[in-house]
Backbone as CSV, one residue per row, in Angstrom:
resi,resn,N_x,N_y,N_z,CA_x,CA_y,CA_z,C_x,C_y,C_z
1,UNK,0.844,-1.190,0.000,0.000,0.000,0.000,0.885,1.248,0.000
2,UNK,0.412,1.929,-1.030,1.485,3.612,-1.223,1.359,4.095,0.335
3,UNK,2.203,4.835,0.562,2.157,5.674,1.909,3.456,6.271,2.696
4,UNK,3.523,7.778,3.142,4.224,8.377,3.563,4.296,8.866,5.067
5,UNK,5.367,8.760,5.624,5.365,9.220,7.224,6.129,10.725,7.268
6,UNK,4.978,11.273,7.613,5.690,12.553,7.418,5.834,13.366,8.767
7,UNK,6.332,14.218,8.973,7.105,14.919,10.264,7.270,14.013,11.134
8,UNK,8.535,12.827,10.958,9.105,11.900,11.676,10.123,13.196,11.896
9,UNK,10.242,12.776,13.441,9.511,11.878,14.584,9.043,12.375,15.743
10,UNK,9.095,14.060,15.098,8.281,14.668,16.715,7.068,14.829,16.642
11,UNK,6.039,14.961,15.505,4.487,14.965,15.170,4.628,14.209,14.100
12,UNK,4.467,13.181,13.681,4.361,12.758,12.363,2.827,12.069,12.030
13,UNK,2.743,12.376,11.112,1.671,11.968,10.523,1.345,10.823,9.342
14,UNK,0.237,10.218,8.943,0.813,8.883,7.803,-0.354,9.364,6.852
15,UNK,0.385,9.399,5.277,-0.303,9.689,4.246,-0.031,8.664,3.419
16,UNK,-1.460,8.188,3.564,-2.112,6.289,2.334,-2.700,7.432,1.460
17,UNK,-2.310,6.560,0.492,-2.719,6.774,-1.517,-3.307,5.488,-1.621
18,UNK,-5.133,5.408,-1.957,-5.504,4.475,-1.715,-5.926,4.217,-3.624
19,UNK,-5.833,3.226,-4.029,-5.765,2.439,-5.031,-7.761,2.274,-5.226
20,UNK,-8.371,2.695,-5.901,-9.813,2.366,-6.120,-10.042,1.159,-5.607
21,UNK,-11.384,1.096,-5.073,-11.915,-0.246,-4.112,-10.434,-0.873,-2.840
22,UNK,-9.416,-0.187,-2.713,-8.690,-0.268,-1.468,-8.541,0.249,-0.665
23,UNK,-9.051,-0.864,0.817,-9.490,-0.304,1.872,-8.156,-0.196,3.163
24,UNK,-8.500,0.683,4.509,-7.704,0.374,5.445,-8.612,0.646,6.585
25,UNK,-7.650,0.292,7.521,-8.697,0.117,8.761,-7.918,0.815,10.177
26,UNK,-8.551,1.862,10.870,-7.927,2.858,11.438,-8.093,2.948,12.443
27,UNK,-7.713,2.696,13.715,-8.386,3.212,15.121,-9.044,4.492,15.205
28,UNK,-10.457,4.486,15.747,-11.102,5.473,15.803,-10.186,6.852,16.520
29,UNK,-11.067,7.654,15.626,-10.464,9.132,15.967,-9.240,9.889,15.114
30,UNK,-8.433,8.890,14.270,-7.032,9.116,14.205,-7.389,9.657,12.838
31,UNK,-8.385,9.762,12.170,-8.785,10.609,10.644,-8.152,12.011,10.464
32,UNK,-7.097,12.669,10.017,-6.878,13.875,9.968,-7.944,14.611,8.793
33,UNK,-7.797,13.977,7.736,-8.250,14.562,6.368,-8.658,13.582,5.810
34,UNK,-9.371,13.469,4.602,-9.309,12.677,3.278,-9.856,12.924,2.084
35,UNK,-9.788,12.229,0.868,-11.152,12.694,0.184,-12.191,12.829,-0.378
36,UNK,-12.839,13.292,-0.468,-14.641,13.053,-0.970,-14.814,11.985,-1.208
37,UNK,-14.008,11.058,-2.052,-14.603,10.094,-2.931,-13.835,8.823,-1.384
38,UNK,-13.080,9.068,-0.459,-13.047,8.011,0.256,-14.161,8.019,1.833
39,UNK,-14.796,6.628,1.652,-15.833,6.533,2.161,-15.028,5.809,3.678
40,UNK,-15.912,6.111,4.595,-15.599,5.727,5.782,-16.865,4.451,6.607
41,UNK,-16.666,3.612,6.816,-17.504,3.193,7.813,-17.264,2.267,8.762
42,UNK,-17.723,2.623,9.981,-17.554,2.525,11.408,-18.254,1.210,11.580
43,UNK,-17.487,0.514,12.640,-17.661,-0.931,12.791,-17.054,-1.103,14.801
44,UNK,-17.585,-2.130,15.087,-16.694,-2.865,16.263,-16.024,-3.909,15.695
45,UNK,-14.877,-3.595,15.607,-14.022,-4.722,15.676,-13.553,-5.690,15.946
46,UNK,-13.815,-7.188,15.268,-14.136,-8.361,15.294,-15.523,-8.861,16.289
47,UNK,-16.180,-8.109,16.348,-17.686,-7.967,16.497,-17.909,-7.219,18.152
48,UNK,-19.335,-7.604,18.456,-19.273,-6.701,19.810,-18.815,-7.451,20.724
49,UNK,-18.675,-8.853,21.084,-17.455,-9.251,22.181,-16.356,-9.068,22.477
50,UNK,-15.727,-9.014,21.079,-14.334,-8.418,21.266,-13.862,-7.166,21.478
51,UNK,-15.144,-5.975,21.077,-14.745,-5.269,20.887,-14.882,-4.493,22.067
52,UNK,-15.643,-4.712,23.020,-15.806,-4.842,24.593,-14.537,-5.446,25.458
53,UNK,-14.204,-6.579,24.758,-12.392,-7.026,25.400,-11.519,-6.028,25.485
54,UNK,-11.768,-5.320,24.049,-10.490,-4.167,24.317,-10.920,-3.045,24.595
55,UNK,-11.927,-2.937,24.774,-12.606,-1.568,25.406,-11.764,-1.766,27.160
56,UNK,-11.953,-3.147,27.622,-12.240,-3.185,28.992,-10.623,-3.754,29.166
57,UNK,-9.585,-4.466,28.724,-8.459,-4.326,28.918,-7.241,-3.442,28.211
58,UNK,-7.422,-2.775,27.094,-6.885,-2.192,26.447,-7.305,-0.296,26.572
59,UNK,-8.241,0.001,27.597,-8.935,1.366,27.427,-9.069,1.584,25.816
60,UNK,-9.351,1.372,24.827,-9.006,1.811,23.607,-11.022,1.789,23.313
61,UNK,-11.130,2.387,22.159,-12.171,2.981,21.764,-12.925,1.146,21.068
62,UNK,-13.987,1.280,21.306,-14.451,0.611,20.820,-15.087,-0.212,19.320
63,UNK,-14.637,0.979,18.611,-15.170,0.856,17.429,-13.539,1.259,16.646
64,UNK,-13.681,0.948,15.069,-12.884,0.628,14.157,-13.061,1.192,12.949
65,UNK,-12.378,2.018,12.208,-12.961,2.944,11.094,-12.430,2.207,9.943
66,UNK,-13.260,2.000,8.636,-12.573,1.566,7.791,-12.619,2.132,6.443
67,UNK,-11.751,2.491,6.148,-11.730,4.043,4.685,-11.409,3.166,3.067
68,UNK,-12.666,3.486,2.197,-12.359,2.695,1.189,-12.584,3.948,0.095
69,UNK,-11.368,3.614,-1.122,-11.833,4.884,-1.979,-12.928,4.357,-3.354
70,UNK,-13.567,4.600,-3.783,-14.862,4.621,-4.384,-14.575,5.704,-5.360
71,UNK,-14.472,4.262,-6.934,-14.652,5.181,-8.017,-12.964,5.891,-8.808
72,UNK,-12.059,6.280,-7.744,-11.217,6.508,-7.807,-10.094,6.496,-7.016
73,UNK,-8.893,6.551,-7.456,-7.910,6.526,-5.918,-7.744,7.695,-4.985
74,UNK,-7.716,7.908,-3.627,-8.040,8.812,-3.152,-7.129,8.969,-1.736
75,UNK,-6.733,9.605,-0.812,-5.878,10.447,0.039,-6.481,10.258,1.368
76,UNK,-5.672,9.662,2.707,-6.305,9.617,3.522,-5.004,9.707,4.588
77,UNK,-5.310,10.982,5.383,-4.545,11.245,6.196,-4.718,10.872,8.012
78,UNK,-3.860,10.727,8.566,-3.874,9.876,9.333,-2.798,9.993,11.213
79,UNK,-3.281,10.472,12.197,-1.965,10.467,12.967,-2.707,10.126,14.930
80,UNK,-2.069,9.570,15.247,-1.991,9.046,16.318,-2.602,10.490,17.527
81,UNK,-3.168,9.795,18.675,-3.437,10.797,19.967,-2.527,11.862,20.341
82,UNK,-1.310,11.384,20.470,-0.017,11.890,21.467,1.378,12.517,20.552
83,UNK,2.000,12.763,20.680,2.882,13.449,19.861,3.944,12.450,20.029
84,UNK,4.715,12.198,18.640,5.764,10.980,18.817,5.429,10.323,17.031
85,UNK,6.197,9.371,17.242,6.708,8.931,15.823,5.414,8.118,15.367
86,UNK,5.664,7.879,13.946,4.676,6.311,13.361,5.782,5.484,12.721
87,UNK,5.783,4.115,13.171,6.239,3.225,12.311,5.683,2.424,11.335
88,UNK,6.381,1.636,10.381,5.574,0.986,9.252,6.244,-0.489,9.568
89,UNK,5.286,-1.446,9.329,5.646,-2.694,9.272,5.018,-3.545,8.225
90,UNK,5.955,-3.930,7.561,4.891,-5.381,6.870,5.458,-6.626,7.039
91,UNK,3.789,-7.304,7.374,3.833,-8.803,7.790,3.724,-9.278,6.810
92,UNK,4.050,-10.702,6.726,4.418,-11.731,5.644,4.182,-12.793,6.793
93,UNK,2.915,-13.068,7.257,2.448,-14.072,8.322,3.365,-14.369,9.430
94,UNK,3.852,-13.360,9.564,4.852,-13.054,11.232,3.675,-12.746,12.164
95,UNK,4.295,-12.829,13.584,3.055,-11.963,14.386,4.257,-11.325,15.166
96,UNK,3.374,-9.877,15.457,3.937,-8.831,16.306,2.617,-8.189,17.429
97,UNK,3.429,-8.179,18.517,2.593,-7.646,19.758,2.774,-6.276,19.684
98,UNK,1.843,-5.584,20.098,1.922,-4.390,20.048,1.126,-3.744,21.518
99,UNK,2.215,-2.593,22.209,1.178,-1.982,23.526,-0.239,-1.339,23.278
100,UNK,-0.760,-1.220,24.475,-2.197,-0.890,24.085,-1.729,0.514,24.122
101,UNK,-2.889,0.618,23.054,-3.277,2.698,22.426,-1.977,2.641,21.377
102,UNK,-1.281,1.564,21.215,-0.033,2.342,19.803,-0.659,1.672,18.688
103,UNK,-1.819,0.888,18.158,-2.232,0.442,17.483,-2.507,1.605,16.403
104,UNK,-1.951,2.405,15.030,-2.982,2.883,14.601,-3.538,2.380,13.348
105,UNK,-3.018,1.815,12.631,-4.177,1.732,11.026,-3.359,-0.073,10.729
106,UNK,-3.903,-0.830,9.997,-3.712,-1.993,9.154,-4.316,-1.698,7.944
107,UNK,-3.914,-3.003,7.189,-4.071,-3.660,5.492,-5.136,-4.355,6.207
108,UNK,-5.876,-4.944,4.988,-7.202,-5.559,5.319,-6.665,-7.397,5.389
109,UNK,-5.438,-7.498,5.061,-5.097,-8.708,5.861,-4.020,-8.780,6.710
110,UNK,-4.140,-7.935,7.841,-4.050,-8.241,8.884,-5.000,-7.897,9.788
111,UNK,-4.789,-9.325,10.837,-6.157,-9.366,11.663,-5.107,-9.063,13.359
112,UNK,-5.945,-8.209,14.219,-5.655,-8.045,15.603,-6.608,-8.486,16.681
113,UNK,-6.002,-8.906,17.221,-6.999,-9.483,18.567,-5.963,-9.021,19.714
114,UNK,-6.818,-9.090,20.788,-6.393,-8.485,21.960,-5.840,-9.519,22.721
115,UNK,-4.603,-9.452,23.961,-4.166,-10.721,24.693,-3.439,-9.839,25.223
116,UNK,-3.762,-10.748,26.817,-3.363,-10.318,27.552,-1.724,-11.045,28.423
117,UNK,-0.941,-9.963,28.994,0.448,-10.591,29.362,0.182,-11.670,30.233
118,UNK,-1.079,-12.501,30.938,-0.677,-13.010,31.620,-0.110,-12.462,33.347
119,UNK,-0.399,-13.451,34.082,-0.411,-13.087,35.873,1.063,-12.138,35.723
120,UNK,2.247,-12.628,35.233,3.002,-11.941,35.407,3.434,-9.909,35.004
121,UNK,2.682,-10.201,34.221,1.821,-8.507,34.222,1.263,-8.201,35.190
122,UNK,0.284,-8.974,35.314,-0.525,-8.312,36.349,-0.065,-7.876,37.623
123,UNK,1.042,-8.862,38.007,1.589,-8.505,39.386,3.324,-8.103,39.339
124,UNK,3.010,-7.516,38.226,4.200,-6.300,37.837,3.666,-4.979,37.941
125,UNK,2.431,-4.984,38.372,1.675,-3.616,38.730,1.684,-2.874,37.836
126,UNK,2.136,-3.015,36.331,1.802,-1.837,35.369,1.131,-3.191,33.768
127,UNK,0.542,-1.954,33.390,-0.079,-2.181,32.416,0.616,-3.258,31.174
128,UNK,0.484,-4.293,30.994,0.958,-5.298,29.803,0.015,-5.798,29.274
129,UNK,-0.472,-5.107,28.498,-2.103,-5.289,27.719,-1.330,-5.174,26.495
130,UNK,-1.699,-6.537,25.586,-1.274,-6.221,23.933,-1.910,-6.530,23.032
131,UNK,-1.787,-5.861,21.968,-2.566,-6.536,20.568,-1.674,-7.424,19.812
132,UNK,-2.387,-8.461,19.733,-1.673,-9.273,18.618,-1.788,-9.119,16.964
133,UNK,-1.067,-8.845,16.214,-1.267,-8.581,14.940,-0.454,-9.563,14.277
134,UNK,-1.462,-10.020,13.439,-0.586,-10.984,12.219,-1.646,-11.239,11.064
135,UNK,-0.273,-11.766,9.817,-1.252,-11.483,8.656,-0.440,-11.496,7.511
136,UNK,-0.981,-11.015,6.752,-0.413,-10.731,5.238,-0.466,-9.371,5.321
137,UNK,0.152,-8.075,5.356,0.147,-6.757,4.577,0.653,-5.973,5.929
138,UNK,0.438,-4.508,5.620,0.702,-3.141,6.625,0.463,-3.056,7.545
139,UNK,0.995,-2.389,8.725,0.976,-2.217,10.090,1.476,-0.674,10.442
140,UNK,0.532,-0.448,10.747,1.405,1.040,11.426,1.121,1.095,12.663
141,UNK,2.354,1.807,13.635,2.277,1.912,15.078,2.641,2.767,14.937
142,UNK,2.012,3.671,16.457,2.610,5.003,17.155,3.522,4.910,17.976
143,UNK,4.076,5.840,18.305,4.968,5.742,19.545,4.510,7.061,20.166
144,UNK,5.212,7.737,21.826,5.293,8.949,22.651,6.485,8.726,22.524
145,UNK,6.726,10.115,21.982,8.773,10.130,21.598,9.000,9.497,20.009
146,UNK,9.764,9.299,19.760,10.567,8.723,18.258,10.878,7.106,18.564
147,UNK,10.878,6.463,17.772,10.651,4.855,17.880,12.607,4.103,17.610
148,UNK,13.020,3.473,18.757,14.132,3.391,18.865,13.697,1.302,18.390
149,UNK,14.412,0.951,17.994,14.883,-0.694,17.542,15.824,-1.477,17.942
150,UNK,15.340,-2.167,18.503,16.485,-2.939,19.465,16.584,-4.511,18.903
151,UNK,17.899,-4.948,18.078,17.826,-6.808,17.864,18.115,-7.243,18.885
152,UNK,17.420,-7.895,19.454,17.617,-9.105,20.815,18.378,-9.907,20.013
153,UNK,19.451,-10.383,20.887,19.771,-11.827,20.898,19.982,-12.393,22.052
154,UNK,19.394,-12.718,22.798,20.073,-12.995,24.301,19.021,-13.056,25.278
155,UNK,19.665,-11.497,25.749,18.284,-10.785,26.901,18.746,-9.652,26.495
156,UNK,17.712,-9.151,27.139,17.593,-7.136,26.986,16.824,-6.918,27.887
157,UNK,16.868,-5.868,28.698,15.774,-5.479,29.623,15.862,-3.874,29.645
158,UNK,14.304,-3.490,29.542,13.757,-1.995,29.644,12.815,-2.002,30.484
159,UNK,12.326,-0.794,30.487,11.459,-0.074,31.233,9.990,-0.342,30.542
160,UNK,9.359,-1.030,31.375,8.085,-1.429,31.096,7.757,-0.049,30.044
161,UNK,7.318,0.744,30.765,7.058,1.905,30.062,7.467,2.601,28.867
162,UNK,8.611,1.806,28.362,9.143,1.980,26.986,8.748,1.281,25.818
163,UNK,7.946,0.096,26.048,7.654,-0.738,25.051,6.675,-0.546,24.301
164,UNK,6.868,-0.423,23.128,5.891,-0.138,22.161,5.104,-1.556,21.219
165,UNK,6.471,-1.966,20.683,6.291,-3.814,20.082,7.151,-4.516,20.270
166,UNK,6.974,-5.700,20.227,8.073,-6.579,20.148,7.285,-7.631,19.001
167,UNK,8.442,-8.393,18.738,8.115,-9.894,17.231,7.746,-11.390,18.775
168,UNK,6.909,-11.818,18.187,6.346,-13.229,19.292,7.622,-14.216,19.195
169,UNK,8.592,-14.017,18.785,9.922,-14.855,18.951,10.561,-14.368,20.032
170,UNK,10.156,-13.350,20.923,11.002,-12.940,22.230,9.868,-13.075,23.573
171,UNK,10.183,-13.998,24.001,9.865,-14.011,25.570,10.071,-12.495,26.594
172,UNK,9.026,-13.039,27.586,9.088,-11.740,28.651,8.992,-12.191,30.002
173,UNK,10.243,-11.416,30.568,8.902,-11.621,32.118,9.113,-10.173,33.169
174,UNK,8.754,-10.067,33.509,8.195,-8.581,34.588,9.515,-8.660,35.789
175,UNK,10.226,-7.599,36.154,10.621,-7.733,37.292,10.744,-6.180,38.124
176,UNK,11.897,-6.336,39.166,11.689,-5.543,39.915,13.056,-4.572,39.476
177,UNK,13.739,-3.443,39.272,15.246,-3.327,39.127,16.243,-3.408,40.796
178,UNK,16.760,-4.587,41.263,17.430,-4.324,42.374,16.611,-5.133,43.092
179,UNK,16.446,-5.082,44.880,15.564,-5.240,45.572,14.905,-3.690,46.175
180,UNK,13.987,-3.890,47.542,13.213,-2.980,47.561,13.482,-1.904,47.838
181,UNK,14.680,-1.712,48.256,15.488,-0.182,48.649,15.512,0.605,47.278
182,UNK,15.833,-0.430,45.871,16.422,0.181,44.865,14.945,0.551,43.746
183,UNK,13.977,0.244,43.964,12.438,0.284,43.699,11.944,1.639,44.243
184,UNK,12.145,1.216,45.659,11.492,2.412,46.169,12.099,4.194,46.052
185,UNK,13.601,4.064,46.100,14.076,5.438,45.455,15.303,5.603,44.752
186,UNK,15.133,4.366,43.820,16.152,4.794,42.570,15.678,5.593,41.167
187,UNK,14.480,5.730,41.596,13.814,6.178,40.271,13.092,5.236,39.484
188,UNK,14.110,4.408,39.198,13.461,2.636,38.110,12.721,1.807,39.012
189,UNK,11.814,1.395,38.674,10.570,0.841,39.176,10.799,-0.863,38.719
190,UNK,9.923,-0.638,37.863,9.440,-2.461,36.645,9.571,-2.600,35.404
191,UNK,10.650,-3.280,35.169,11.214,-3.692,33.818,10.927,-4.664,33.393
192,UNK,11.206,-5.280,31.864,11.126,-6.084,31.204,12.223,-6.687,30.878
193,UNK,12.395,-8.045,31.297,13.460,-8.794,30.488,13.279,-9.491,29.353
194,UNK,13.545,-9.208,28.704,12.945,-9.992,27.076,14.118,-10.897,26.317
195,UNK,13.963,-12.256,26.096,14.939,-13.039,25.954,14.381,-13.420,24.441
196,UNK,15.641,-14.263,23.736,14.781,-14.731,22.502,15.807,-14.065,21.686
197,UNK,15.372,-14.165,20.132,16.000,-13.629,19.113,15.044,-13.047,18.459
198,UNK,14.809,-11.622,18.127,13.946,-10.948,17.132,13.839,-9.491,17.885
199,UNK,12.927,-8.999,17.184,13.407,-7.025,17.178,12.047,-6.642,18.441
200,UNK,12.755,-5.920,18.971,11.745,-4.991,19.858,12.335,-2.828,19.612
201,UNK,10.907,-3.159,20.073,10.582,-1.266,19.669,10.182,-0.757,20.740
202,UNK,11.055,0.151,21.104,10.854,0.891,21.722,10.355,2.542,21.376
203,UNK,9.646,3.150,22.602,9.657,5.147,22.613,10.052,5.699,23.321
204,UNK,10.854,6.835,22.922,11.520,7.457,23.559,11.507,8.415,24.563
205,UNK,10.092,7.949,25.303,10.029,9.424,26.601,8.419,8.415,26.672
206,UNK,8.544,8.852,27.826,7.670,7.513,29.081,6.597,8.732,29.435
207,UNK,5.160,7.787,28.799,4.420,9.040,29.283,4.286,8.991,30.967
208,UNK,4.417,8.011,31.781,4.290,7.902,32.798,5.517,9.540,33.628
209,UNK,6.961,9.264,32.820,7.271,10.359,33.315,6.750,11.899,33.097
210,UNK,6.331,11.988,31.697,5.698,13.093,31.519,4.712,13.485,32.317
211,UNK,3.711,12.695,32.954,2.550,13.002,34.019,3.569,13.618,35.246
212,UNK,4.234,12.668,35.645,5.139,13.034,37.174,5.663,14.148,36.476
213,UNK,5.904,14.316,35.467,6.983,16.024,35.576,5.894,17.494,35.665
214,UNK,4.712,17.032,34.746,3.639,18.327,34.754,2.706,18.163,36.068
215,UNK,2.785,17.411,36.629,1.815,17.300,37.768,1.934,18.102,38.503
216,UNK,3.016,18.885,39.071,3.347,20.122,39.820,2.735,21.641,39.191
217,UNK,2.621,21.568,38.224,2.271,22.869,37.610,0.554,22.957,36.868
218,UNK,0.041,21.703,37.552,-1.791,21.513,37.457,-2.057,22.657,38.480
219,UNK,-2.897,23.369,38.439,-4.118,24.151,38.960,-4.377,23.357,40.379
220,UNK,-4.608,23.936,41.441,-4.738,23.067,42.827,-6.320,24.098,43.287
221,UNK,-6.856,22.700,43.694,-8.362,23.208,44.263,-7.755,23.672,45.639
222,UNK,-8.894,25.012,45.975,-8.558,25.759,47.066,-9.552,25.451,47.827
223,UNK,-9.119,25.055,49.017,-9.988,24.307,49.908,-11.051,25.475,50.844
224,UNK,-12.217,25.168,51.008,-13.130,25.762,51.489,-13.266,26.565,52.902
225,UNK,-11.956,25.513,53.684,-11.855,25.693,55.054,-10.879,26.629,55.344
């Protein structure tokens, strides 16, 4: 599928050149522009059970936009919630996990379903909610920050909060950095060790830190008393 990433990698945006009767399929909201002749219609994705799965583990919108051009080839612009990069991927019946909310647009053969990390997420206390994507064709992901690539061969370990994708040829498991002295005020919290051979993606600025840095300069309710 034609298509350009443009203002990589501090706002970038993704511009598909869609081929008559070729469709894509977009996480709701992420429509910048398009034109006349490309038609849009709104769906839940892989019907209303699932699409309630990722409503309820993924926070992500429930519904699924899908832009087809009609009649002629036609322009459909495209960019993520948060400010930060888009990457492009194409599958050739690989599967790649992807964090929740970096999902933004596919080819109409690839299919995503939602899955979850498993207890060891869960009692890593942060969020390891992923989409599974695999298939035949395009993938685009967002990142917060610019999208860094890492080849595993071995182990590697990051910051939960950095992970954007990884390829299903690399294992994970949740830990702590240090013991509890080094948790509680080294700054680093819960990482990922990821073993295996194949590529992980990372972003480059943790929205988690971005909250802790502006949180001081929010508006404070003035108490009554």
């Amino acid at each position: 599928m034609k298509h350009e990433i443009i203002q990589k990698p501090d706002f970038a945006m993704l511009k598909i050149s869609l081929e008559q009767d070729e469709s894509v399929s977009a996480e709701s909201g992420a429509m910048l522009g398009k034109d006349s002749n490309v038609d849009i219609k709104t769906s839940v994705k892989g019907g209303l059970l699932k699409g309630f799965k990722r409503k309820l583990l993924n926070d992500e919108s429930l519904f699924i936009n899908t832009f087809t051009a009609t009649n002629k080839p036609g322009e459909l612009l495209l960019a993520p919630s948060t400010p930060g990069d888009i990457e492009h991927l194409e599958l050739n019946g690989n599967t790649v996990f992807l964090q929740s909310g970096s999902y933004l647009a596919s080819g109409n053969g690839v299919e995503t379903d939602t899955k979850w990390g498993g207890a060891k997420a869960f009692f890593g206390g942060e969020q390891i909610f992923m989409i599974k994507c695999q298939g035949q064709g395009d993938l685009w992901f967002s990142t917060y920050g610019a999208v860094h690539t890492v080849d595993v061969e071995g182990s590697y370990i990051v910051d939960t909060g950095a992970i954007v994708a990884f390829e299903d040829t690399l294992d994970f498991r949740v830990k702590s950095v240090g013991g509890l002295k080094s948790l509680l005020f080294s700054g680093e919290g819960l990482v990922c060790e990821f073993s295996g051979v194949g590529k992980l993606y990372l972003q480059t600025r943790l929205p988690a830190g971005f909250v802790q840095w502006v949180n001081p300069f929010r508006p404070q309710k003035k108490s009554n008393n």
